[in-house]
C-alpha positions as CSV (number, residue, x, y, z in Angstrom):
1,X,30.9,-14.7,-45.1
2,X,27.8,-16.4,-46.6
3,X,25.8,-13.4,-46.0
4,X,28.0,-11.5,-47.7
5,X,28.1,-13.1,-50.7
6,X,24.4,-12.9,-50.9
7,X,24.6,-9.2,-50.6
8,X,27.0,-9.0,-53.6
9,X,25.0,-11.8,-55.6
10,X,22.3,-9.7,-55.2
11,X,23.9,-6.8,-56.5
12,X,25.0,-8.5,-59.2
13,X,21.6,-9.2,-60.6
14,X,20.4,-5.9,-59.6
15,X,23.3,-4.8,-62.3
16,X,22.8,-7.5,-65.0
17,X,19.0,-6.7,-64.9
18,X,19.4,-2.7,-65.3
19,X,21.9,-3.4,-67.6
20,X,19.1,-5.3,-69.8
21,X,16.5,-3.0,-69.0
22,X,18.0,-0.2,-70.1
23,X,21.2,-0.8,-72.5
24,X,20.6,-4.2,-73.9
25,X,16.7,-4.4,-74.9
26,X,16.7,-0.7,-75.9
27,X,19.8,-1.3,-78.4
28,X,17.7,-3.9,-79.7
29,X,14.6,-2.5,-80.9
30,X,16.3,0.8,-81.9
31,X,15.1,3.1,-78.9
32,X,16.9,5.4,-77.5
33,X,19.0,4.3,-74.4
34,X,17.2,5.2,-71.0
35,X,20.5,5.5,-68.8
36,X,21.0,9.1,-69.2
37,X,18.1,9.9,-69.7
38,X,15.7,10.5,-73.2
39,X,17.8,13.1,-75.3
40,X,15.7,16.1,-76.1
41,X,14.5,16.8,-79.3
42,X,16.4,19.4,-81.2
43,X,14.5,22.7,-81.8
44,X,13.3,23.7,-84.9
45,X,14.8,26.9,-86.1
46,X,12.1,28.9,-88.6
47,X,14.2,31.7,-90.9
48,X,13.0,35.1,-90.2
49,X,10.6,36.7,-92.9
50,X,12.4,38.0,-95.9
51,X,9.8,40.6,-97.8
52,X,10.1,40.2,-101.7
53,X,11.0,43.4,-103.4
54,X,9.2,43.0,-106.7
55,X,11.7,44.1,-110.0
56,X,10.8,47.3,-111.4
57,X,11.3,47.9,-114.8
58,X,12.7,50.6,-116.6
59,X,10.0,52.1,-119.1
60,X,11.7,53.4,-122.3
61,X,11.6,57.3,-123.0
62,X,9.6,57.4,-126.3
63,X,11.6,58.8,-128.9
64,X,10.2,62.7,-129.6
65,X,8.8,62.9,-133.4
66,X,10.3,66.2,-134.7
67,X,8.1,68.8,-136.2
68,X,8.0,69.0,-139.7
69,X,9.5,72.5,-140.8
70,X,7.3,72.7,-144.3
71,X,9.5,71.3,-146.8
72,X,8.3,68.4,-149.3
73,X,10.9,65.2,-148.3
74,X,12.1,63.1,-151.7
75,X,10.6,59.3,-150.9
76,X,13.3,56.8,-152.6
77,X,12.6,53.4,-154.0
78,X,13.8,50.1,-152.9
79,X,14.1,46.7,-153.5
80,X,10.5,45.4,-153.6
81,X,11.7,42.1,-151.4
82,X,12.1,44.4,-148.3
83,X,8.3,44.4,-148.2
84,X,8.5,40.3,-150.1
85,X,6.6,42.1,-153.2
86,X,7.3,40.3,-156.1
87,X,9.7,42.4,-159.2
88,X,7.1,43.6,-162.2
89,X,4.0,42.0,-160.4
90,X,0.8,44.2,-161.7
91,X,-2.1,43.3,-159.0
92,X,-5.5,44.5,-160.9
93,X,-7.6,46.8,-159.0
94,X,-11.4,45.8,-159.5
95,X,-12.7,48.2,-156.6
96,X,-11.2,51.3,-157.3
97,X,-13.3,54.4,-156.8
98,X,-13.6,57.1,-159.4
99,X,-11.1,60.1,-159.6
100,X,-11.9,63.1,-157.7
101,X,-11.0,64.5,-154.5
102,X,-13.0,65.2,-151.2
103,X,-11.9,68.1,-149.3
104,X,-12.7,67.9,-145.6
105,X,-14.5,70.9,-144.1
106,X,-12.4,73.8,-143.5
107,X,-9.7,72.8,-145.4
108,X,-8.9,75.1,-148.1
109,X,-5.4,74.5,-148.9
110,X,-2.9,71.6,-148.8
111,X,1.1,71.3,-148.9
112,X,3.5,69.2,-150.2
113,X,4.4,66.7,-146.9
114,X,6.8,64.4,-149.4
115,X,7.4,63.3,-153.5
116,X,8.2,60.6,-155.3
117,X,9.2,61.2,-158.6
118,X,10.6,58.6,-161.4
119,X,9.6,56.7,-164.5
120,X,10.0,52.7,-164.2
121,X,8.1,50.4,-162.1
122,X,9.4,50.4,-158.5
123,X,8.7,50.3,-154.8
124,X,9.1,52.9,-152.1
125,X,10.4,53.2,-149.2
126,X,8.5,53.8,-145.7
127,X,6.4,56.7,-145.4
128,X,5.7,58.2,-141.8
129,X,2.6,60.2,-141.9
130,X,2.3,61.9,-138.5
131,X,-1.2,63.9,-139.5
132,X,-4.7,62.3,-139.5
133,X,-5.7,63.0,-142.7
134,X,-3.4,63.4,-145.9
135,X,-3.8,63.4,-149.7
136,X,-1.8,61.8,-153.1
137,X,-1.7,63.9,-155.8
138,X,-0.8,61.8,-159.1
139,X,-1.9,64.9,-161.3
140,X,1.7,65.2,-162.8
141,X,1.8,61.7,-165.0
142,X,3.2,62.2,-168.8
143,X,3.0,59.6,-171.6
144,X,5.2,58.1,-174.1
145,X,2.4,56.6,-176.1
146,X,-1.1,57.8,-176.2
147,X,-2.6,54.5,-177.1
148,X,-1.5,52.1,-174.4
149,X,-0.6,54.3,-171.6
150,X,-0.7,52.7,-167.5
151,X,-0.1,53.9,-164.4
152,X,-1.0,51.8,-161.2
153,X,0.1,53.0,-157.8
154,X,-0.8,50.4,-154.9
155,X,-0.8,52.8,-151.1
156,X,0.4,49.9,-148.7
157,X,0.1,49.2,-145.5
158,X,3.3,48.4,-144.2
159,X,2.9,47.2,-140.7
160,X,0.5,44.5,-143.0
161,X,1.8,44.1,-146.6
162,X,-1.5,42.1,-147.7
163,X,-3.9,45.7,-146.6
164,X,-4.3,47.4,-150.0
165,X,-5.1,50.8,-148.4
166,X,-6.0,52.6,-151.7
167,X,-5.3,51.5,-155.5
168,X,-5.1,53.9,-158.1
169,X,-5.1,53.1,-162.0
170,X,-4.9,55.7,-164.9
171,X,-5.5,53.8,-168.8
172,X,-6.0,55.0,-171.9
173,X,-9.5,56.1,-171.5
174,X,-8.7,58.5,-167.8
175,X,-5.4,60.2,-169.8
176,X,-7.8,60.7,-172.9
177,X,-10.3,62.4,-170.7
178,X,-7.9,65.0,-169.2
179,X,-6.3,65.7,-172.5
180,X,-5.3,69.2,-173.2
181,X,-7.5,70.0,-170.1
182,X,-4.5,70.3,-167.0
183,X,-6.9,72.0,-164.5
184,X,-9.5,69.4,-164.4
185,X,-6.3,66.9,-164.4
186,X,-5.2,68.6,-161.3
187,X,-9.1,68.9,-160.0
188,X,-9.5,65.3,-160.3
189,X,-6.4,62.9,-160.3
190,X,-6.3,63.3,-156.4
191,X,-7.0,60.8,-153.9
192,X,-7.6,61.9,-149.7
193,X,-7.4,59.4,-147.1
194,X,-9.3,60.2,-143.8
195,X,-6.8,58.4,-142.1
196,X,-3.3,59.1,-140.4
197,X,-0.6,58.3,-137.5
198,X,0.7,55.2,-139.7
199,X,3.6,53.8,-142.0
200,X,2.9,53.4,-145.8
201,X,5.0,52.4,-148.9
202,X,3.8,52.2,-152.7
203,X,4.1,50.1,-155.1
204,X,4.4,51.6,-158.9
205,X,3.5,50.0,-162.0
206,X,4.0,51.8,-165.5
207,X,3.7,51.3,-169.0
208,X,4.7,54.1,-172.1
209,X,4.9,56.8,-168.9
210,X,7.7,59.3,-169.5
211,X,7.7,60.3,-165.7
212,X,5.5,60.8,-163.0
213,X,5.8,63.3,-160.1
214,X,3.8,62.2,-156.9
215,X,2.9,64.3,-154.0
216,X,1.6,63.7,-150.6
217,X,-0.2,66.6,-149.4
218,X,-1.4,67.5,-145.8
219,X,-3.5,70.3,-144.6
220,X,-1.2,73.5,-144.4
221,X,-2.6,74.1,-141.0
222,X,0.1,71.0,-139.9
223,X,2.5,72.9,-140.9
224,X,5.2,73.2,-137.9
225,X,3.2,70.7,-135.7
């Protein structure tokens, strides 16, 4: 009987000290418990490689520019605050070039693209020119008064309203010149620009004018391009 209860004394303390080896101690310090064994570490799972389609995106179609059949197109006026021009401003001109007219080579006649025609100060609307080269013929100015006549016409640039392109300013002492004298008028109140492909408006001052009939000429080679 004694040695029995040896054998299951001894047991006993085989138990209590497995049971502090490996539940007890490891609960304590926070390790994982050794009696089944050290759980596996869960495998990683990487997501399979997506490629990135990159956005593709739509180009506009460019609007065609339809050709231009020949005939002069009326230019209207507006209100000068579409382009923030002030109403009545007069802007001096103290570069402007001398009257007279520079045909290109080659070029021996020229066609009425579009008018403007009126009496009172004002300013125009847009102005496509689709050529690379183009004229302004201000031949066709009449006075009221002979003594204090003005006309100044301001070409604009109107993708940058502070670009004076061109100004043009008739006084007393240009109408006196051409008086009575309509072919040298015509021969010399012209102005050619050498450029093209761009938007333009003008601005019109007047003073004893009666009317004024303004044409922008192009080559007649352009003519159905």
């Amino acid at each position: 009987m004694t040695k029995k209860q040896d054998f299951i004394y001894v047991v006993l303390g085989i138990v209590v000290v497995l049971v502090l080896a490996l539940i007890i101690k490891p609960a304590a310090t926070g390790e994982p418990s050794g009696l089944w064994g050290a759980g596996e570490p869960e495998p990683t799972i990487t997501p399979a490689w997506t490629p990135t389609i990159p956005s593709v995106t739509a180009v506009p179609t460019p609007t065609p520019v339809p050709t231009w059949d020949g005939k002069p197109r009326p230019v209207k006026f507006v209100d000068p605050g579409v382009y923030q021009v002030p109403a009545g401003e007069s802007r001096l001109n103290m570069t402007v070039p001398p009257p007279g007219t520079v045909n290109a080579p080659g070029i021996t006649r020229w066609v009425t693209y579009a008018t403007i025609d009126g009496q009172w100060s004002g300013t125009t609307g847009i102005v496509r020119i689709p050529f690379p080269i183009w004229r302004l013929d201000y031949s066709d100015v009449t006075t009221s008064n002979d003594e204090i006549p003005l006309f100044n016409c301001q070409v604009m640039d109107a993708e940058d309203p502070n670009r004076f392109v061109r100004v043009v300013t008739l006084n007393f002492a240009d109408f006196l010149a051409v008086k009575d004298k309509p072919d040298l008028r015509k021969q010399q109140w012209v102005s050619t620009f050498y450029e093209g492909y761009h938007d333009y408006y003008l601005v019109i001052n007047t003073r004893c004018i009666d009317s004024y009939h303004l044409k922008i000429q192009v080559p007649e080679e352009y003519v159905g391009s």
